[in-house]
C-alpha positions in Angstrom: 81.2 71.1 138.3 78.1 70.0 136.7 79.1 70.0 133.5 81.7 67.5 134.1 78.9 65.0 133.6 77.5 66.7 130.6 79.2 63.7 128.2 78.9 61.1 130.3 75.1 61.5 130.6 74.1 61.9 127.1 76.2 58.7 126.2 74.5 56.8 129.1 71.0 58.3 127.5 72.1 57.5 123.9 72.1 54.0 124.5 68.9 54.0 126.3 67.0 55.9 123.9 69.2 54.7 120.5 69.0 58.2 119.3 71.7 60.9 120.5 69.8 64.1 118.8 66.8 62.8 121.7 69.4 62.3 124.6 71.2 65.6 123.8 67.7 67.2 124.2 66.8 65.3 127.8 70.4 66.5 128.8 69.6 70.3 128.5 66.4 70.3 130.3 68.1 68.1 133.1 70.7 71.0 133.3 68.6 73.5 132.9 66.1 71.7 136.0 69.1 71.3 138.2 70.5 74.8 137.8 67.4 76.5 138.3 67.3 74.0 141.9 71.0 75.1 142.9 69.9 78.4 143.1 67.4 77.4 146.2 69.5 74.9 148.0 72.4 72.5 147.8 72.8 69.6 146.6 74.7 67.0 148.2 75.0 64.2 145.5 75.3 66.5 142.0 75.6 63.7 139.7 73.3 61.6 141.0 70.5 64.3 141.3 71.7 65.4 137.5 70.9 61.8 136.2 67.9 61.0 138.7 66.6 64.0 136.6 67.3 63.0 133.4 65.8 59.5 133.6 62.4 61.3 135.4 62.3 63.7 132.2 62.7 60.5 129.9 60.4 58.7 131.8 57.5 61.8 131.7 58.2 61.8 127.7 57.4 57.9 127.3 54.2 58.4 129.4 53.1 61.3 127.6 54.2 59.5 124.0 51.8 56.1 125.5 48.9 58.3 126.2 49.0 60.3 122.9 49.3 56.9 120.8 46.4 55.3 122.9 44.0 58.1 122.2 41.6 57.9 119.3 41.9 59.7 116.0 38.1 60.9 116.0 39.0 62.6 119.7 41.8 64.5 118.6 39.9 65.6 115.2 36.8 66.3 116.5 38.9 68.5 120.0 41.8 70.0 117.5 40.1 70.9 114.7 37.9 73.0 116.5 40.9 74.5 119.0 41.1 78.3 118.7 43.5 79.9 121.5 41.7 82.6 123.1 42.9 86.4 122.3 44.3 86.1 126.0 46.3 83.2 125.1 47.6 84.4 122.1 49.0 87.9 123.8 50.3 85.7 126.6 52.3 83.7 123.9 53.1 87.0 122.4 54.6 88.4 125.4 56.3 85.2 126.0 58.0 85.5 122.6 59.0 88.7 122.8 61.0 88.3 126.6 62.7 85.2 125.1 63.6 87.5 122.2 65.0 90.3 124.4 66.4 87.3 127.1 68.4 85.7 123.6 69.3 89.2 122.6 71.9 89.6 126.1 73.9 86.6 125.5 76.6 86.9 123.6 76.6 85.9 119.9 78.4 82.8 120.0 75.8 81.2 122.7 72.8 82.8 121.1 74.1 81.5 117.8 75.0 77.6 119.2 71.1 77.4 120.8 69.4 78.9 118.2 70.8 76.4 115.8 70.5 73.8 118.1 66.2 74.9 118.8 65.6 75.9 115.6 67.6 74.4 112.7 67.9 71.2 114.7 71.6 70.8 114.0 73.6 68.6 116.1 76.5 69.6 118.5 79.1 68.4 116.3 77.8 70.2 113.2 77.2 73.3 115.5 80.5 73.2 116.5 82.3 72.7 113.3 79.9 75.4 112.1 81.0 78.1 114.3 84.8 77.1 114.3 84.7 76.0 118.5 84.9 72.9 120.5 82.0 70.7 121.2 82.4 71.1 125.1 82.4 74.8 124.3 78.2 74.3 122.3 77.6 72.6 125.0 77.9 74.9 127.1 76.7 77.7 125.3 73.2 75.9 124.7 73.1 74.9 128.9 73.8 78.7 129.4 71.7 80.0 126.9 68.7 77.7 128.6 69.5 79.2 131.7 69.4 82.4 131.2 66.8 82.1 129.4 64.4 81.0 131.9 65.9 83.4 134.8 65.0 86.4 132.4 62.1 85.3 132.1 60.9 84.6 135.3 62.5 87.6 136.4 60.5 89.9 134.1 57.4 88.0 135.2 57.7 88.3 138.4 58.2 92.3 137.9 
């Protein structure tokens, strides 16, 4: 039912942010926010809570673009130059790595293959699709389910 909106939302995003790549990206985590709510309890107004989403996640992002533009250089040289991630942060990120590995590894290879080149090469759903030989509406989809399951693996597994 939701992803009857899927289109609809990243046009309406596209011309609010002028950049489709950007919208595409604040549609996924909007999907990926609202599945992970279904799960708990309805919803009554589906596509109104989809794009009430969408505009808080593009909302968060200009915030958090302000506030890293208004911050001086010599704070951010003097604070990241001298960052080093503690052991425990770096097996955490390890661990991480690896359950998103084994979570990417159960889907099947044509919705592992449309989010990794979506998250990693950075191609578009168009070129993903003509790429892989399927419909648009089909990478979409993949990449929403691929986010998904994703994240319920991984909680899952963290929660074990």
């Amino acid at each position: 039912m939701l992803e009857n909106y899927y289109r609809e939302l990243v046009s309406f995003l596209s011309a609010r942010l002028g950049n489709a790549q950007a919208a595409e990206d604040v549609v996924h985590d909007a999907y990926v926010r609202v599945l992970e709510r279904t799960a708990a309890e309805p919803i009554e107004q589906p596509r109104a809570f989809l794009y009430r989403t969408a505009l808080n996640l593009v909302i968060d992002g200009h915030r958090r673009n302000t506030l890293r533009q208004i911050e001086p250089l010599d704070v951010l040289d003097t604070e990241e130059r001298f960052f080093s991630p503690s052991p425990q942060v770096l097996i955490d990120h390890g661990q991480r790595l690896e359950m998103l590995q084994r979570a990417l590894a159960e889907l099947p290879a044509a919705c592992r293959d449309s989010f990794l080149l979506r998250k990693l090469e950075g191609l578009s759903h168009l070129e993903i699709a003509e790429r892989l030989g399927v419909s648009r509406s089909v990478v979409e989809k993949n990449i929403v389910n691929a986010m998904k399951h994703c994240r319920v693996r991984i909680r899952m597994w963290d929660n074990a």
